[in-house]
Every structure is written in structure tokens, then in C-alpha cells.
LOSE-490596 format. One record per residue (C-alpha): x, y, z; residue number from 1. Coordinates in nm, 4 decimals. Last residue first. Layout:
<atoms>
+----------+----------+----------+-----+
:        u :        v :        w :   k :
+----------+----------+----------+-----+
:        X :        Y :        Z : NUM :
...
+----------+----------+----------+-----+
</atoms>
This chain:
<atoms>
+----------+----------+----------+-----+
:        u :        v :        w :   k :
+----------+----------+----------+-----+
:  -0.1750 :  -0.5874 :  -0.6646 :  52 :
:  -0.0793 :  -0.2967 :  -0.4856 :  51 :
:  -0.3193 :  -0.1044 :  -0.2781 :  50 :
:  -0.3303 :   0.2569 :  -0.3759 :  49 :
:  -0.4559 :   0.5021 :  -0.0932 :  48 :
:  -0.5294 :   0.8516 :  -0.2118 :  47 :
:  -0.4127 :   1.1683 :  -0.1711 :  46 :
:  -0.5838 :   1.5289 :  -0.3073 :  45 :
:  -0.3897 :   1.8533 :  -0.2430 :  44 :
:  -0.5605 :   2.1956 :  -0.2407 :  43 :
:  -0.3142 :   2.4620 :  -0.2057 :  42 :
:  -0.5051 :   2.7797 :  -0.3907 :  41 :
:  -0.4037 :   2.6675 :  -0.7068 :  40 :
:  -0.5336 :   2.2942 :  -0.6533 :  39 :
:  -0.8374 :   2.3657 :  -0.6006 :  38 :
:  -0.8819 :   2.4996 :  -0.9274 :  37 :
:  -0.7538 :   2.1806 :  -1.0898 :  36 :
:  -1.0207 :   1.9985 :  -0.7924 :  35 :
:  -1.2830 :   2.2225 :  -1.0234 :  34 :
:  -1.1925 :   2.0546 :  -1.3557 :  33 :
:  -1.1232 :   1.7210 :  -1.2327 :  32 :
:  -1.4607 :   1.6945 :  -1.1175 :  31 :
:  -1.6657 :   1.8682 :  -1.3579 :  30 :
:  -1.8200 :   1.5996 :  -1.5798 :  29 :
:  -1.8017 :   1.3912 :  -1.2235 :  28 :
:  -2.0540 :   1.6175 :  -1.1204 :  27 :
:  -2.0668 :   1.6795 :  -0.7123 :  26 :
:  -2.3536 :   1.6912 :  -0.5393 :  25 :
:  -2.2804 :   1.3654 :  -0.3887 :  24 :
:  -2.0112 :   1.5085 :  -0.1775 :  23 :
:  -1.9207 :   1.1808 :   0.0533 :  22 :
:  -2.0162 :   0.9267 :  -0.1721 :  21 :
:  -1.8931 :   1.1616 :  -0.4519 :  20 :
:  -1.5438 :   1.1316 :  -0.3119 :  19 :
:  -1.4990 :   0.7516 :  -0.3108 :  18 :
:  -1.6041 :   0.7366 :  -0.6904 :  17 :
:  -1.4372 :   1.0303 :  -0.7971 :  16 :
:  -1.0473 :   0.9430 :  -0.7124 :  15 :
:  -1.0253 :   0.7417 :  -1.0233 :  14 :
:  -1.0716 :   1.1008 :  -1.1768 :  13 :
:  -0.7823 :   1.2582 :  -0.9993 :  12 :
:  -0.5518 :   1.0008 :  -1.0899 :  11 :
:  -0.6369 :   1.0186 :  -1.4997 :  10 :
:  -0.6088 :   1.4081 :  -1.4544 :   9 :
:  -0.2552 :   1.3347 :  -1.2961 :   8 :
:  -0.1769 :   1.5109 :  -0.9589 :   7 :
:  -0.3282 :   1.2792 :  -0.7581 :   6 :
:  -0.1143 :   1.2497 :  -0.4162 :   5 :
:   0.0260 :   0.9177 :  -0.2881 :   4 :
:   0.0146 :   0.6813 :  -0.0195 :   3 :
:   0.1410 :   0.3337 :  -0.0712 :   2 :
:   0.0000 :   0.0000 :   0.0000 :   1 :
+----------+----------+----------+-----+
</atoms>
């Protein structure tokens, strides 16, 4: 297992599923742009990858 932070688009997409259950308002259409603008203001997004 290995922490890491999304900084790809792909990465911050697979990222969606766990993060609309808790912000279900959120449109995955839109996701990657508005965690982008996030990100300018110091917004980091990690995730939990369990190796195969």
C-alpha cells in the first residue's frame, strides 16, 4: 500500500467514486476541472493505492 497524491487528470478522476459518496452533489463531468482549481489555492488530493 502506498500513499500518494493525484496530480494526474487520470488520478484525480479514479479518485471520484470515493469522493462523490461523501459530496454527492458533485458532477463527475466537472470533477477534475474544479479539484484543478483547487489545486491553485493549495488543495492537495491523496489517495490510498493497494498494490496488486
Amino acid at each position: 500500500m502506498s500513499i500518494q497524491l493525484a496530480e494526474s487528470d487520470f488520478k484525480i478522476l479514479g479518485c471520484f467514486p470515493v469522493i462523490s459518496q461523501l459530496r454527492p452533489h458533485l458532477e463527475q463531468a466537472k470533477f477534475v476541472e474544479q479539484v484543478r482549481n483547487q489545486m491553485k489555492e493549495g488543495y492537495q488530493l491523496a489517495f490510498l493505492e493497494v498494490e496488486k
